[in-house]
Each structure stands twice: as C-alpha cells, then as structure tokens.
NUVOPA-818613 format. One line per 4 residues: for each residue x, y, z of N, C-alpha, C, O, CB. Coordinates in steps of 0.2 Angstrom, whole numbers, plus 5000, padded with zeros to 4 digits. Glycine has a CB too. Layout:
N
X,Y,Z,X,Y,Z,X,Y,Z,X,Y,Z,X,Y,Z | ... .
//
This chain:
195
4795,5589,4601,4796,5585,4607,4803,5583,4608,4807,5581,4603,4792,5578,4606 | 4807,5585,4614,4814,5585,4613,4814,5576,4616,4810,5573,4619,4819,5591,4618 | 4820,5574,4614,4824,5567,4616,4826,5568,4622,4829,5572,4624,4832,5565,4612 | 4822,5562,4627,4827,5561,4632,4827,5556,4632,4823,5552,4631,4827,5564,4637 .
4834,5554,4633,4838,5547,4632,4838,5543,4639,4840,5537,4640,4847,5549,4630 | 4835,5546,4643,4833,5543,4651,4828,5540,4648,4828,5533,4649,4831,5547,4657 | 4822,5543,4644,4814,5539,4645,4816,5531,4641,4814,5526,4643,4806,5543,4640 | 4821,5534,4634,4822,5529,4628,4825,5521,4635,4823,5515,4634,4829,5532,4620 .
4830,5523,4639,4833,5518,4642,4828,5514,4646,4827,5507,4647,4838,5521,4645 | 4825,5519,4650,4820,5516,4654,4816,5511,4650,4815,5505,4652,4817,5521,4656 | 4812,5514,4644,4809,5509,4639,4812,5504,4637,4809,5498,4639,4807,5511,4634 | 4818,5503,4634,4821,5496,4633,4821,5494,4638,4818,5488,4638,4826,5496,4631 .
4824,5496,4644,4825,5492,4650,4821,5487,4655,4823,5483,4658,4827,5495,4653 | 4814,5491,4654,4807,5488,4653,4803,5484,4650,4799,5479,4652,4805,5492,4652 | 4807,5486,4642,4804,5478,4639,4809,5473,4638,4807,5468,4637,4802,5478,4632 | 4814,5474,4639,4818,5468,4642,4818,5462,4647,4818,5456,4646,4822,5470,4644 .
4817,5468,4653,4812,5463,4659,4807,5459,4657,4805,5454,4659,4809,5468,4664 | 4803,5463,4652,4794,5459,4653,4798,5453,4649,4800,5448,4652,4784,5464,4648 | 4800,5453,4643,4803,5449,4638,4806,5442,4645,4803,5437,4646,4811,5454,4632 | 4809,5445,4648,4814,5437,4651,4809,5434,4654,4808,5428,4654,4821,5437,4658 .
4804,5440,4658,4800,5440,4663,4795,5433,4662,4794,5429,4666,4797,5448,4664 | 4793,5434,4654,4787,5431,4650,4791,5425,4649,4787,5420,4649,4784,5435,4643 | 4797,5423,4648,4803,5419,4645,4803,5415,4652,4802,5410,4652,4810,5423,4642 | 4804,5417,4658,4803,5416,4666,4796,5407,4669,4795,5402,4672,4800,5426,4669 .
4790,5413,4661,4786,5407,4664,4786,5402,4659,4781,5399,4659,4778,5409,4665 | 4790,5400,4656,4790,5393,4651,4796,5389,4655,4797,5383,4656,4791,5396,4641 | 4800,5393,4656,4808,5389,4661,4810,5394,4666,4810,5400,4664,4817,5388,4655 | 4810,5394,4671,4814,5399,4675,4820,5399,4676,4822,5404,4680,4811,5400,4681 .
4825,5396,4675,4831,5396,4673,4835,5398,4665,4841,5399,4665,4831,5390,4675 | 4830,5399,4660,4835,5398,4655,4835,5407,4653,4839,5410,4648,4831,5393,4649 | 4832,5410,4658,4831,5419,4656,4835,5422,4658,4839,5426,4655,4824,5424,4658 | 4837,5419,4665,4846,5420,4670,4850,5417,4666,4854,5421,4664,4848,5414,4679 .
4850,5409,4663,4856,5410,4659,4859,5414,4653,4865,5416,4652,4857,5406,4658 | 4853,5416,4650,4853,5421,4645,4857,5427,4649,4864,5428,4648,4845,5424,4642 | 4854,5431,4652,4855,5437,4655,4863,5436,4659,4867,5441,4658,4848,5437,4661 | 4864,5430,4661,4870,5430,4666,4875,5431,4659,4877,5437,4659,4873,5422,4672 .
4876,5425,4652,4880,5424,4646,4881,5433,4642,4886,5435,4639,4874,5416,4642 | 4875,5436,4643,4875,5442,4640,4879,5447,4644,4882,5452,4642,4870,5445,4640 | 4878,5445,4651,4882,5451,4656,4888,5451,4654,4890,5456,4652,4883,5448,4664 | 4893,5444,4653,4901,5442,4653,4900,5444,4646,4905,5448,4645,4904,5433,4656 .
4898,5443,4642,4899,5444,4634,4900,5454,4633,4904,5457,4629,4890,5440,4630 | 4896,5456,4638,4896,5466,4638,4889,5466,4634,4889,5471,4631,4905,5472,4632 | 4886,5462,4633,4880,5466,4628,4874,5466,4634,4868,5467,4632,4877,5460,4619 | 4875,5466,4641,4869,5466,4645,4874,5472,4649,4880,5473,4650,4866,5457,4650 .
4869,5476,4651,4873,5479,4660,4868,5477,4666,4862,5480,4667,4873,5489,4659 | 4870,5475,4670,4867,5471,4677,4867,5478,4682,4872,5481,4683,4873,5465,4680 | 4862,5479,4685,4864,5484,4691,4865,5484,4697,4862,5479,4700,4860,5487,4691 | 4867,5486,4700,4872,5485,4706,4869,5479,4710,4873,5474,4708,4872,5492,4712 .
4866,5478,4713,4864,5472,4719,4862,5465,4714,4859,5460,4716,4856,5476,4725 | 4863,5465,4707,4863,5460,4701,4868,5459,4697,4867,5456,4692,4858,5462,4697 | 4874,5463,4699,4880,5460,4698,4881,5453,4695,4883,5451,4690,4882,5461,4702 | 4880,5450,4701,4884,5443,4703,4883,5440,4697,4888,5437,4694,4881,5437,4710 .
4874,5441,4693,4875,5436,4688,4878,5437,4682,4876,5433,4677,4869,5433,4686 | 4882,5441,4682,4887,5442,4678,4895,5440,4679,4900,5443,4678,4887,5450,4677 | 4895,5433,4682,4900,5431,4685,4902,5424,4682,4897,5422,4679,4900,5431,4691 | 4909,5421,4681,4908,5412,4679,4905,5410,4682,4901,5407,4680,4912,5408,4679 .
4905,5411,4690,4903,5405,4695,4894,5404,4696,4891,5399,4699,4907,5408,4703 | 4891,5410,4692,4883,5413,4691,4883,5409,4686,4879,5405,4686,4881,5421,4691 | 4889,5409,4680,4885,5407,4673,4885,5399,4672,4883,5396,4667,4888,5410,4667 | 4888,5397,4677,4891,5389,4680,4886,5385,4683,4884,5380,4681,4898,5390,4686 .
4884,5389,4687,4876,5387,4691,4868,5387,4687,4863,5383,4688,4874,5393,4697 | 4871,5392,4684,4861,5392,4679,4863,5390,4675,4858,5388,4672,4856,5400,4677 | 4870,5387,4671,4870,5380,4666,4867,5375,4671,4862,5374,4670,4878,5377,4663 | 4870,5374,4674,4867,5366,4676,4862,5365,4681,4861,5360,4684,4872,5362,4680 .
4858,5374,4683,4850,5372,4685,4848,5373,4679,4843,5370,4679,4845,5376,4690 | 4849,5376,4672,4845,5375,4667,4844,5368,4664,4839,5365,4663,4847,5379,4663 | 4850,5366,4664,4850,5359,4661,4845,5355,4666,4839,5354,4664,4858,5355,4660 | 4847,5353,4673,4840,5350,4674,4835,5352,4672,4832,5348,4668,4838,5350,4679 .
4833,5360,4674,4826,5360,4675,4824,5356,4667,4820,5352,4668,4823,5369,4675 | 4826,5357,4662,4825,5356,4655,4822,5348,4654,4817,5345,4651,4833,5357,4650 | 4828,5346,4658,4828,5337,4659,4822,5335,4662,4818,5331,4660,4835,5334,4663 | 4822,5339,4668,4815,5336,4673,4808,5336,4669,4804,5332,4670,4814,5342,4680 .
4808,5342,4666,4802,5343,4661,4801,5336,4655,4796,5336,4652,4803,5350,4657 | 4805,5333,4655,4804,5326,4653,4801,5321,4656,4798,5317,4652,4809,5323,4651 | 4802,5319,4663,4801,5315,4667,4794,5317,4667,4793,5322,4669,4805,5314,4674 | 4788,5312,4665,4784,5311,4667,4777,5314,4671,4773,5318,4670,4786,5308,4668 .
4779,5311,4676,4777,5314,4683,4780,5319,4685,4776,5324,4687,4778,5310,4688 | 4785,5320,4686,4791,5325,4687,4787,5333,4684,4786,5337,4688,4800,5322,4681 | 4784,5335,4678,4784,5336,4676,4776,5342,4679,4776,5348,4679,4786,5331,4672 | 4771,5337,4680,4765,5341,4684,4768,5344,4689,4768,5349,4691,4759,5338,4686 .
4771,5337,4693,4773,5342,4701,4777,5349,4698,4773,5354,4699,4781,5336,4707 | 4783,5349,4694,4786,5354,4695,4781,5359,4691,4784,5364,4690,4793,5353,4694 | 4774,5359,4689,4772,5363,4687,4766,5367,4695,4763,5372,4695,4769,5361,4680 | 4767,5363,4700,4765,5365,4706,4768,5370,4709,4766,5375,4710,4765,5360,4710 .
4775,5368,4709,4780,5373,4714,4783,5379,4708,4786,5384,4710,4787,5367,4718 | 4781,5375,4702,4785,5382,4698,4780,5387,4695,4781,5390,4690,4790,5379,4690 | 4775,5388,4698,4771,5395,4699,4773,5399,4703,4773,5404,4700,4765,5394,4700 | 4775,5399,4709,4774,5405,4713,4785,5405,4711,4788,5411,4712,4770,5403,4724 .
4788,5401,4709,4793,5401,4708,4795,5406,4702,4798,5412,4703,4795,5394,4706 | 4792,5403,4695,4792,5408,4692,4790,5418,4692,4793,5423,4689,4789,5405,4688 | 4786,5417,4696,4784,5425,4697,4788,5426,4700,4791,5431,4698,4778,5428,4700 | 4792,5425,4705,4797,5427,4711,4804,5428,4704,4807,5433,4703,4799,5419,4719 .
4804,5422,4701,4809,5426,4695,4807,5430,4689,4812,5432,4686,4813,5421,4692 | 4804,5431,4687,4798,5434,4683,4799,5443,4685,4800,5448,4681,4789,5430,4686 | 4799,5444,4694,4800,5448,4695,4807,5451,4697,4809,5457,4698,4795,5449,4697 | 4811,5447,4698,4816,5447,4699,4822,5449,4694,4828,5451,4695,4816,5442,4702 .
4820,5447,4688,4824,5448,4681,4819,5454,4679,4821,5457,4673,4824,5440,4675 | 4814,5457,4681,4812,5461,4677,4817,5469,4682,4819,5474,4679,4803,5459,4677 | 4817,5467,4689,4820,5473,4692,4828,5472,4689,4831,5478,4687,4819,5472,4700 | 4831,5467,4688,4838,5468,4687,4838,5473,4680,4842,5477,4679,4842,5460,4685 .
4833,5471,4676,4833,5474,4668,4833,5481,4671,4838,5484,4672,4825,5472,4663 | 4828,5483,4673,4825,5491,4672,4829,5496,4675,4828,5497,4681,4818,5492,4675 | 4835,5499,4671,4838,5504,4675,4833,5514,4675,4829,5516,4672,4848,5504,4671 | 4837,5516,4679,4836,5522,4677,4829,5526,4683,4826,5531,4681,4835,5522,4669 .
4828,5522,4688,4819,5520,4689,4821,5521,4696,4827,5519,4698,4814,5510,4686 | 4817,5525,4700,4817,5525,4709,4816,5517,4711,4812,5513,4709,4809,5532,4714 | 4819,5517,4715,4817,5507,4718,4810,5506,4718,4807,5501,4715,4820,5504,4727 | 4807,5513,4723,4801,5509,4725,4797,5507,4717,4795,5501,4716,4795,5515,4731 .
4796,5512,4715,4793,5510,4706,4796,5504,4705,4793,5499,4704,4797,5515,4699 | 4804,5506,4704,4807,5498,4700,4802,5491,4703,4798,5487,4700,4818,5496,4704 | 4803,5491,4707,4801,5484,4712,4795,5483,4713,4794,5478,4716,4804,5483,4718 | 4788,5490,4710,4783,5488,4709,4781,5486,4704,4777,5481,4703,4779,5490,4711 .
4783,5490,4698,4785,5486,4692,4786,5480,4690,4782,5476,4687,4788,5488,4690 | 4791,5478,4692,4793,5470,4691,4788,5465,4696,4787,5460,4694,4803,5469,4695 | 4784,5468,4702,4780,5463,4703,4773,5462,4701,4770,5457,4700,4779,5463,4709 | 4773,5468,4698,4766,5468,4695,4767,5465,4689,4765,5459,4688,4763,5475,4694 .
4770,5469,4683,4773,5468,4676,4777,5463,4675,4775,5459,4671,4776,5473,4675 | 4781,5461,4678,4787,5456,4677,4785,5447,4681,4786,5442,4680,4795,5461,4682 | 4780,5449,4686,4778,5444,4691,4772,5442,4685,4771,5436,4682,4776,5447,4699 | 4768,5446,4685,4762,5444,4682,4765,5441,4674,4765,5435,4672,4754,5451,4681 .
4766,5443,4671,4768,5441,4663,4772,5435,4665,4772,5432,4659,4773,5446,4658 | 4776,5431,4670,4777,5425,4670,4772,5421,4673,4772,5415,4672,4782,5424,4671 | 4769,5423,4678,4764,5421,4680,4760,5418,4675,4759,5412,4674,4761,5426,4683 | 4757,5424,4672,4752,5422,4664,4755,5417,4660,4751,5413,4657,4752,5428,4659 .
4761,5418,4660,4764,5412,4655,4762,5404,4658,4758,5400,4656,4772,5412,4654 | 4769,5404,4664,4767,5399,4667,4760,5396,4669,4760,5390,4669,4771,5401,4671 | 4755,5398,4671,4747,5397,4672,4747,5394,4666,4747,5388,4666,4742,5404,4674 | 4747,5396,4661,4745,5396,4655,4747,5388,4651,4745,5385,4646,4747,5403,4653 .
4752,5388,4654,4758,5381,4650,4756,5375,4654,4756,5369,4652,4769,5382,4651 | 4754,5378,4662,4751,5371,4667,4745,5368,4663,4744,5362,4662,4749,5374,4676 | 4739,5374,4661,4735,5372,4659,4735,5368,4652,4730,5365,4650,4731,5377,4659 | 4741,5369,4647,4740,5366,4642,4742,5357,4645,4739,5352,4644,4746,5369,4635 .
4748,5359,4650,4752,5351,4651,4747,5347,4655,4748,5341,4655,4761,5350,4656 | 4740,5349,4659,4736,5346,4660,4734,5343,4655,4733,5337,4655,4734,5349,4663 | 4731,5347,4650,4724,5345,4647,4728,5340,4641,4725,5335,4639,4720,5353,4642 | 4735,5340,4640,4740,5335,4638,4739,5330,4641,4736,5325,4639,4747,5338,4639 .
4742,5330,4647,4740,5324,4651,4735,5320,4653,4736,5314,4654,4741,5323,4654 | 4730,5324,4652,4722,5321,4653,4723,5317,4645,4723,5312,4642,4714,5328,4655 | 4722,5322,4643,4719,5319,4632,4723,5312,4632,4719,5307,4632,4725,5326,4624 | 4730,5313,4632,4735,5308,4630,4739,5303,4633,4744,5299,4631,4739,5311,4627 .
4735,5304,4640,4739,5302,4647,4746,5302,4646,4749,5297,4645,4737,5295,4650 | 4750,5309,4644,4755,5309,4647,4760,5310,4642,4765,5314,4643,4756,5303,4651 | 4759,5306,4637,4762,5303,4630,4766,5310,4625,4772,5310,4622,4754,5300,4626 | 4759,5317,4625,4761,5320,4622,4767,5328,4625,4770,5332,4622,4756,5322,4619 .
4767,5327,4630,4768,5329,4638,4777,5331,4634,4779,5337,4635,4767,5321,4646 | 4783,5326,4631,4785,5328,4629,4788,5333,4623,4794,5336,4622,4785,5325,4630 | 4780,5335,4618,4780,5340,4617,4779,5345,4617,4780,5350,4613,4780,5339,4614 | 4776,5346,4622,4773,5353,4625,4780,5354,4629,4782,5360,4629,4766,5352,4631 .
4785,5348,4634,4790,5351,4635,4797,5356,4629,4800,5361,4630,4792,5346,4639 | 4796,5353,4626,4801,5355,4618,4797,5359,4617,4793,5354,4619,4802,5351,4612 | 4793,5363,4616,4791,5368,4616,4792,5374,4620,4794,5380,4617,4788,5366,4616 | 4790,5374,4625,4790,5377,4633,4798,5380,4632,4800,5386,4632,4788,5370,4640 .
4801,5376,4632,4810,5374,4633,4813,5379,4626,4817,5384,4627,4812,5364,4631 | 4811,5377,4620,4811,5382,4615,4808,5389,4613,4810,5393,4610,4809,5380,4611 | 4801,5389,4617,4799,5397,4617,4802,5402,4624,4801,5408,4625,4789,5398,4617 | 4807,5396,4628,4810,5403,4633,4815,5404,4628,4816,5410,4627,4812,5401,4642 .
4820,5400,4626,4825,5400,4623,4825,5406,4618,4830,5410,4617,4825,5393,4620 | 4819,5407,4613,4817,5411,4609,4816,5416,4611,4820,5421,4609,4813,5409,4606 | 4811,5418,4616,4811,5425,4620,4818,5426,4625,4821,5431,4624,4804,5425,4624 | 4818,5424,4627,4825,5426,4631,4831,5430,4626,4833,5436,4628,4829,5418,4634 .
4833,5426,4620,4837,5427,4615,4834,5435,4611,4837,5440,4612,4837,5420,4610 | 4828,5437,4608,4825,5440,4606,4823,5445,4612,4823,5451,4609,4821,5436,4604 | 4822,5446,4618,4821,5450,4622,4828,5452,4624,4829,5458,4624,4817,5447,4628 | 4833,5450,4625,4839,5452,4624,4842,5455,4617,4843,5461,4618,4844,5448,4627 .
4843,5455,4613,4843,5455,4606,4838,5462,4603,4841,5467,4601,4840,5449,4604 | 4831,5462,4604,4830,5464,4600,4822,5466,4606,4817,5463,4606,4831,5460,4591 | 4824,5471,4611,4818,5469,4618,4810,5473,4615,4805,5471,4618,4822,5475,4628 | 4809,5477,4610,4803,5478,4609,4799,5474,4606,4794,5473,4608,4803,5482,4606 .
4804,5469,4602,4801,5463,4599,4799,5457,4601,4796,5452,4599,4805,5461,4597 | 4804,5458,4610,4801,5452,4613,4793,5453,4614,4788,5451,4611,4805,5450,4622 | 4795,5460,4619,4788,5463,4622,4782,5464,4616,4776,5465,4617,4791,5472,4627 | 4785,5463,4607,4778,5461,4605,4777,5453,4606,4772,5451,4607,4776,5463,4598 .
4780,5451,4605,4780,5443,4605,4775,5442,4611,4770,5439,4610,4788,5439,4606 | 4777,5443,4615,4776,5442,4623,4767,5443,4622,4763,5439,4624,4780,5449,4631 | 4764,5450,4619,4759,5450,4618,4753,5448,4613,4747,5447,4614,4760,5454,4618 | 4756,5447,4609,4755,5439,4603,4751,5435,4604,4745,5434,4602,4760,5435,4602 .
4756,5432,4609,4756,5425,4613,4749,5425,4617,4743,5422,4617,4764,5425,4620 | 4753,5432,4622,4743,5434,4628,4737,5434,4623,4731,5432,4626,4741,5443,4632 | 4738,5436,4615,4732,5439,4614,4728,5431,4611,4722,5429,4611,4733,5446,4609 | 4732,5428,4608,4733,5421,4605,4730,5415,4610,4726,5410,4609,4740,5420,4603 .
4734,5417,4617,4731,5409,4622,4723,5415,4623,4718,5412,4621,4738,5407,4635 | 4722,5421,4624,4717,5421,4627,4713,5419,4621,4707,5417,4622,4717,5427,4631 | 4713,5420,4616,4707,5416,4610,4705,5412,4610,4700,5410,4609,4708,5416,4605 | 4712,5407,4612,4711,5400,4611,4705,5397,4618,4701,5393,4619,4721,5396,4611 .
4709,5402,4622,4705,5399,4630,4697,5403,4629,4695,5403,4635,4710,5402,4641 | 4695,5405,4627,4688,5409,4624,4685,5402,4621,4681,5399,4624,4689,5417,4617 | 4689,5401,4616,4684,5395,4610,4683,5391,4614,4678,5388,4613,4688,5392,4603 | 4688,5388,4619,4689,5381,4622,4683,5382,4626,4679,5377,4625,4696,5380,4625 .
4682,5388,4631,4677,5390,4636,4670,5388,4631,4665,5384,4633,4679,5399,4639 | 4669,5391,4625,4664,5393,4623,4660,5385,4618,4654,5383,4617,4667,5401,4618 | 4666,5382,4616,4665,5375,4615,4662,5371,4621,4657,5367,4620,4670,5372,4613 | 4664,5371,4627,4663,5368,4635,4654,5370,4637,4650,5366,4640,4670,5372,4642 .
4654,5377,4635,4647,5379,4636,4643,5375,4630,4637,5374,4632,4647,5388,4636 | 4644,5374,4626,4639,5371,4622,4638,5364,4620,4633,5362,4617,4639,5373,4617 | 4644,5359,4624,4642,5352,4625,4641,5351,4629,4639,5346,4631,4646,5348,4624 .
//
C-alpha cells in the first residue's frame, strides 16, 4: 500500500474539525479561540477564506466573546435561555470550524462534511449538555447548574486543546463521550419505563 500524504492530511484535518466541532457544543466560542491562538502561534494553518481568525484583532474578539459566553453560563437564568439560542448557534459553528480545519478536500465535499459531521457532533453535544442542565435545574432548582457549567467550560477547553494537539485523540474522545451519554440516556430511558 503506497503513502499518500494527501489522504494522511486530509485525515487529520478531519479530525481536527470533528474535535473543535464536538468542543463547539459545550462553548461555541472557546474552539475559535483555540483555533485563532494556534493560527498566530504557526501550529494551526487556516485556509484561505478562514484566514482572518489568525489575526490579533480575531484573537481580541473571541477572548472577550469567550469570556462572556463562560461568564453568562453562570447566570442563572441566563443560562437555559442561552441553551435555546445556542443550539442552532453551535451547529452553524460546529460546521464552520469543521470546514476551516479540513484542507485538501473539493468545497462541495468540504462543506457537506462539516454540515453533516462537524454540524451534527456539536449539535450532539450541545443537545446533549441542554438535556443535563435541564434535568439539573429541575432536580436542584438551579443550584447545581454551576457545575455542569465548569464542566461544560472545561470539557471544551480540554477538547479544543487536545483536538489541536493531538486531533485523533480528540476524535476518540469525542466518541467516548457519544458512546457514554448514549448509555447513560438508555439507563435513564429504561429506569423511566419501569417507574
């Protein structure tokens, strides 16, 4: 089987994407600032029309939408709403960081990839984190809500870092995770059916 160094790129570049993509649905801000902080550092390469977030004035902005978003996920209330509007949010960046990742690829591919792949794996996440901070807020009214945000805030933090770093590793992580909530949402289902 000969080497070709196109497929190997393409693969990394692929699991990179899913990595932020999946990192997208816990914060949708903290995978751009990874991504932009790696651009300016040389350990990322951004491709043409994804440039920008390799700039100060890019890495200046997703500091301080990261930091809200981080902060907002404390407030309360603040907290469900923005799990309203940060669904269809996160996929739109989910798939958006998944296309910047993936070089080497015809667009039309690139950009069904990232919507399918890149969209859906934050999608999954994010769905997935609304359903814990609900059942948080119902259980505890509200109370434990802060750690589910420290959490959320630390496992993009972790994949983001790790999907840049080390991108097969995210993309197992990433799968872990799916294979783990979907167990957990099986038992839960399967306990509901018998009380």
């Amino acid at each position: 089987m000969d080497y070709d160094p196109t497929t190997l790129e393409i693969l990394v570049s692929l699991s990179l994407g899913l990595g932020l993509a999946a990192a997208c649905g816990f914060r949708i801000f903290v995978p751009l600032l990874f991504m932009s902080a790696a651009s300016l550092s040389g350990h990322l390469q951004l491709g043409g029309a994804f440039e920008w977030l390799g700039t100060w004035p890019a890495l200046t902005v997703l500091g301080i939408a990261t930091l809200l978003e981080i902060v907002a996920y404390f407030v309360p209330w603040l907290d469900n709403a923005l799990d309203t509007v940060g669904t269809p949010a996160a996929i739109i960046a989910g798939t958006v960081v998944t296309a910047s990742a993936v070089v080497g690829m015809d667009p039309m591919l690139k950009w069904s990839l990232a919507a399918i792949a890149g969209g859906g794996a934050a999608g999954m996440v994010h769905g997935a984190m609304a359903l814990v901070r609900g059942g948080s807020s119902a259980t505890t009214g509200g109370l434990a809500n802060p750690l589910v945000s420290t959490a959320e805030a630390g496992g993009s933090i972790l994949l983001s870092a790790l999907a840049i770093l080390v991108p097969f590793a995210g993309v197992a992580l990433v799968v872990v995770l799916m294979f783990l909530g979907a167990r957990l949402f099986s038992r839960l289902r399967g306990r509901r059916a018998t009380a």
